[in-house]
C-alpha positions as CSV (number, residue, x, y, z in Angstrom):
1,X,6.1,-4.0,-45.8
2,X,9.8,-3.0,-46.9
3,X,8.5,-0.2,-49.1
4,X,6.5,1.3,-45.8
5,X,9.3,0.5,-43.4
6,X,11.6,2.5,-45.9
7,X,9.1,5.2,-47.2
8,X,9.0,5.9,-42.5
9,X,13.0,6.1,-42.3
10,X,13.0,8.4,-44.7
11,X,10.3,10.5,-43.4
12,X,11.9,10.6,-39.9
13,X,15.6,11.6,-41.5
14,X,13.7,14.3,-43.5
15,X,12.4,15.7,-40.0
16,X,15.3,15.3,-38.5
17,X,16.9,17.5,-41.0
18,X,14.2,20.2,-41.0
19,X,14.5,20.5,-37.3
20,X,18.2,20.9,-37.4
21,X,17.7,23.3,-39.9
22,X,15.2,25.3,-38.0
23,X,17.6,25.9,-34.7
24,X,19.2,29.2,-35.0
25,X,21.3,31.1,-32.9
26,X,23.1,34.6,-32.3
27,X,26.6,35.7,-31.1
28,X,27.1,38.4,-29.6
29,X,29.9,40.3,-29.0
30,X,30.1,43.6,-26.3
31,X,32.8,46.3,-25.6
32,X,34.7,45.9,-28.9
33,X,36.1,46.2,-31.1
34,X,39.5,45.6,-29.9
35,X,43.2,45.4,-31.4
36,X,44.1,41.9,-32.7
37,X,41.7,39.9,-30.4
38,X,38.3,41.1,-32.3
39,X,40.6,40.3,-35.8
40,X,40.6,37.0,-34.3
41,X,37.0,36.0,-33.3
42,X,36.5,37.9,-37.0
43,X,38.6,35.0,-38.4
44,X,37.2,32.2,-36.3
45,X,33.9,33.1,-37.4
46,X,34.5,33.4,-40.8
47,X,36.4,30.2,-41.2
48,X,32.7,28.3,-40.2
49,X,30.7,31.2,-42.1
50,X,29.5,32.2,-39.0
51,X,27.5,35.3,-38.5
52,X,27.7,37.5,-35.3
53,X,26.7,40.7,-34.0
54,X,28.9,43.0,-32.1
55,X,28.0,45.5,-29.7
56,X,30.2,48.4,-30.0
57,X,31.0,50.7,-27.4
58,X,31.4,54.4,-29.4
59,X,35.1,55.4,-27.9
60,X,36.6,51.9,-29.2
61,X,35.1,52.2,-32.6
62,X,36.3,55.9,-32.7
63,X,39.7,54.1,-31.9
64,X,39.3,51.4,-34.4
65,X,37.6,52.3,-37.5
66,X,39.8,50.0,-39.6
67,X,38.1,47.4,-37.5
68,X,34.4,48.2,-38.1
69,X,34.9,48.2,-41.5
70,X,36.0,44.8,-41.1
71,X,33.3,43.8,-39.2
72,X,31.2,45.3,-41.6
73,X,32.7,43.5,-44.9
74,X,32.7,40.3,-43.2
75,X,28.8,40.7,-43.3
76,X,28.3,40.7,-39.5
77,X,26.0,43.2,-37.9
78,X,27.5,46.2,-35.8
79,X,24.6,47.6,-33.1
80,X,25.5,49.6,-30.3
81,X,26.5,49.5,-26.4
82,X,27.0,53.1,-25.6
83,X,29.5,55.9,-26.2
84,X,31.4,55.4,-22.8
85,X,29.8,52.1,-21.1
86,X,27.7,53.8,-18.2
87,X,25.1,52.5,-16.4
88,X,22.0,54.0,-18.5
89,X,19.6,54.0,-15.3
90,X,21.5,56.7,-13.5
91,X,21.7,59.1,-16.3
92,X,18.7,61.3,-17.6
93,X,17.4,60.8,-20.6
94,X,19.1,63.6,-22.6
95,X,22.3,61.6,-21.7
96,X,20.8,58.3,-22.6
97,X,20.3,59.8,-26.3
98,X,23.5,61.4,-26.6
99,X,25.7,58.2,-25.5
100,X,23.4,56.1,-28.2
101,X,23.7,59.0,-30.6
102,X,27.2,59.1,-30.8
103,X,27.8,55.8,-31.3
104,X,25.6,55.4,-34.0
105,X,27.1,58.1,-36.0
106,X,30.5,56.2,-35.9
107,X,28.8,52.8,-36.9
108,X,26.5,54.6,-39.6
109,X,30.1,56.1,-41.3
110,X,31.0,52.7,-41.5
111,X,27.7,50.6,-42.5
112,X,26.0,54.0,-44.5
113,X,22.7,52.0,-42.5
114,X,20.7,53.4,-39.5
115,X,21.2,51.5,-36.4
116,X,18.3,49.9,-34.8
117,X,19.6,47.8,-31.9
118,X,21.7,48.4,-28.9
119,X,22.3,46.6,-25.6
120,X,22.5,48.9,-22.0
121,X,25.8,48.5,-20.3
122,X,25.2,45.7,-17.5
123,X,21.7,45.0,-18.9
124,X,20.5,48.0,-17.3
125,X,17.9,49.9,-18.5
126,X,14.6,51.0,-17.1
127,X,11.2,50.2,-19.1
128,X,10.2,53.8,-19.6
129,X,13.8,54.3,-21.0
130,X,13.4,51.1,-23.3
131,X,10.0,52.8,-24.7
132,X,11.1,56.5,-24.8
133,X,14.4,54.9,-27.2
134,X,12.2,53.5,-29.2
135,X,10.1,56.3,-29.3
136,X,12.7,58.6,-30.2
137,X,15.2,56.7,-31.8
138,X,13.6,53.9,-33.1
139,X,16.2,51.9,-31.0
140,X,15.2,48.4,-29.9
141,X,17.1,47.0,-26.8
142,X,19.1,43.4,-27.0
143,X,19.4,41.4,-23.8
144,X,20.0,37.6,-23.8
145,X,19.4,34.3,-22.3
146,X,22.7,32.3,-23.0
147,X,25.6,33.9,-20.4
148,X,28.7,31.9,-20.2
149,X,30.1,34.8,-17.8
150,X,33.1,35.0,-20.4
151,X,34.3,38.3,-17.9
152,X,34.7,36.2,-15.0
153,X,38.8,34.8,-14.1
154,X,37.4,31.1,-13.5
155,X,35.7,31.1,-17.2
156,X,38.5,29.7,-19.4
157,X,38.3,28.5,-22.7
158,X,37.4,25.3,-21.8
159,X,34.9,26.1,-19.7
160,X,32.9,28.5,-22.0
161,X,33.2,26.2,-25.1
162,X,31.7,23.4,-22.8
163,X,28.9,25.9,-21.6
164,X,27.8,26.7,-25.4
165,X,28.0,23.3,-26.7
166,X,25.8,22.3,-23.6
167,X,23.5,25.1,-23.1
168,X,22.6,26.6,-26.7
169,X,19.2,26.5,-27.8
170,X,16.7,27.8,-30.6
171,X,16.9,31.5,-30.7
172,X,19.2,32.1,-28.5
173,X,21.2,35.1,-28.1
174,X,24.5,34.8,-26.5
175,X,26.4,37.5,-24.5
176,X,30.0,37.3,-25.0
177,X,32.9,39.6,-25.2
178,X,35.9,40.8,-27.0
179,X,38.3,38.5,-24.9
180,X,41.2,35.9,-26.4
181,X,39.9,33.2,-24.1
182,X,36.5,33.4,-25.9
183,X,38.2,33.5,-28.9
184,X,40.0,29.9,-28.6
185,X,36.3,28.2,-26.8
186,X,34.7,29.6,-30.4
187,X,37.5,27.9,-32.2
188,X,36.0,24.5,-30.5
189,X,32.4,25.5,-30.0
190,X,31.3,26.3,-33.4
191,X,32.2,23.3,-34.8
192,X,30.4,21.3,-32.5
193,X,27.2,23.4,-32.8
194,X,27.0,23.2,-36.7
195,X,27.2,19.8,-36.1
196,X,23.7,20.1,-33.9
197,X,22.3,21.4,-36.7
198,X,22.7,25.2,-35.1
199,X,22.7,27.9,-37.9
200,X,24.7,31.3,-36.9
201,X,23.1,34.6,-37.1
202,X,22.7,38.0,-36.6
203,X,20.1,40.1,-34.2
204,X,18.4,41.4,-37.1
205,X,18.0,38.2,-38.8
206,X,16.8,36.5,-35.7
207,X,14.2,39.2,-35.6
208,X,13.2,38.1,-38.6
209,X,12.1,34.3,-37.9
């Protein structure tokens, strides 16, 4: 009766551990890169071998190439979030291909790879121009469904570390930004999250699950 009672703990511990080892989740990271404060979520996430992806908009990487390549070495994955961050529905397609274009040529010097994900400015994009990119480009689009509102004054760090630890789930993909205060709520969140058994990856290898 021990042996069985045993042989069952065991059994639920190695569940336990499978399912923990099963939950993965993605960072992302719009508008960057940025001067010191993108350095710093770079070092926050690779102090808990963290992976991320960031969603580059084309002038700042233009700005910042010593940045990308940073990015890049760190083994994070660099997609794109438009040339000059404009709301894609208003602008004709030609326009929609040239802002995506651009930008992947400046992350393509840096990762020598083709760039097959971006995310629209504001989320907007219509579904004809979501099929005609990937069409044409071979582009997927990246939304999410984890939103901490990281852009808004009353999110602190506080607040958005409390919101990740409490609202992250199983393939998730989490819109954040290139901000200090999300910076010092990774510092606390990640931790706490690798506890839960959370594993930290990219777009592409989410897409891969």
């Amino acid at each position: 009766m021990k042996i069985l009672k045993y042989l069952l703990v065991a059994c639920m511990m190695t569940m336990s551990i499978f399912a923990q080892e099963t939950k993965r989740i993605a960072l992302t990271f719009d508008d960057g890169p940025k001067a010191k404060i993108t350095e710093e979520i770079l070092e926050v996430l690779n102090e808990n071998d963290a992976k991320a992806t960031f969603f580059i908009l084309g002038t700042n990487g233009k700005r910042y190439p010593k940045i990308l390549e940073k990015i890049h070495e760190s083994g994070h994955q660099i997609a794109n979030h438009s040339y000059n961050h404009p709301n894609l529905k208003k602008l004709p397609m030609s326009d929609v291909k040239k802002e995506l274009e651009s930008t992947n040529k400046i992350i393509t010097a840096v990762t020598n790879k083709k760039v097959g994900h971006f995310r629209p400015p504001y989320g907007a994009l219509t579904k004809t121009q979501k099929e005609e990119l990937k069409k044409s480009l071979g582009m997927e689009s990246v939304m999410w469904n984890i939103c901490p509102k990281d852009w808004e004054k009353p999110s602190d760090a506080d607040y958005i570390a409390k919101f990740l630890v409490e609202n992250s789930k199983d393939n998730g993909i989490v819109l954040l930004h290139d901000y200090g205060k999300t910076a010092q709520a990774l510092k606390v969140a990640i931790p706490q999250l690798k506890a839960k058994g959370f594993e930290f990856v990219t777009i592409e290898e989410l897409n891969k699950k």
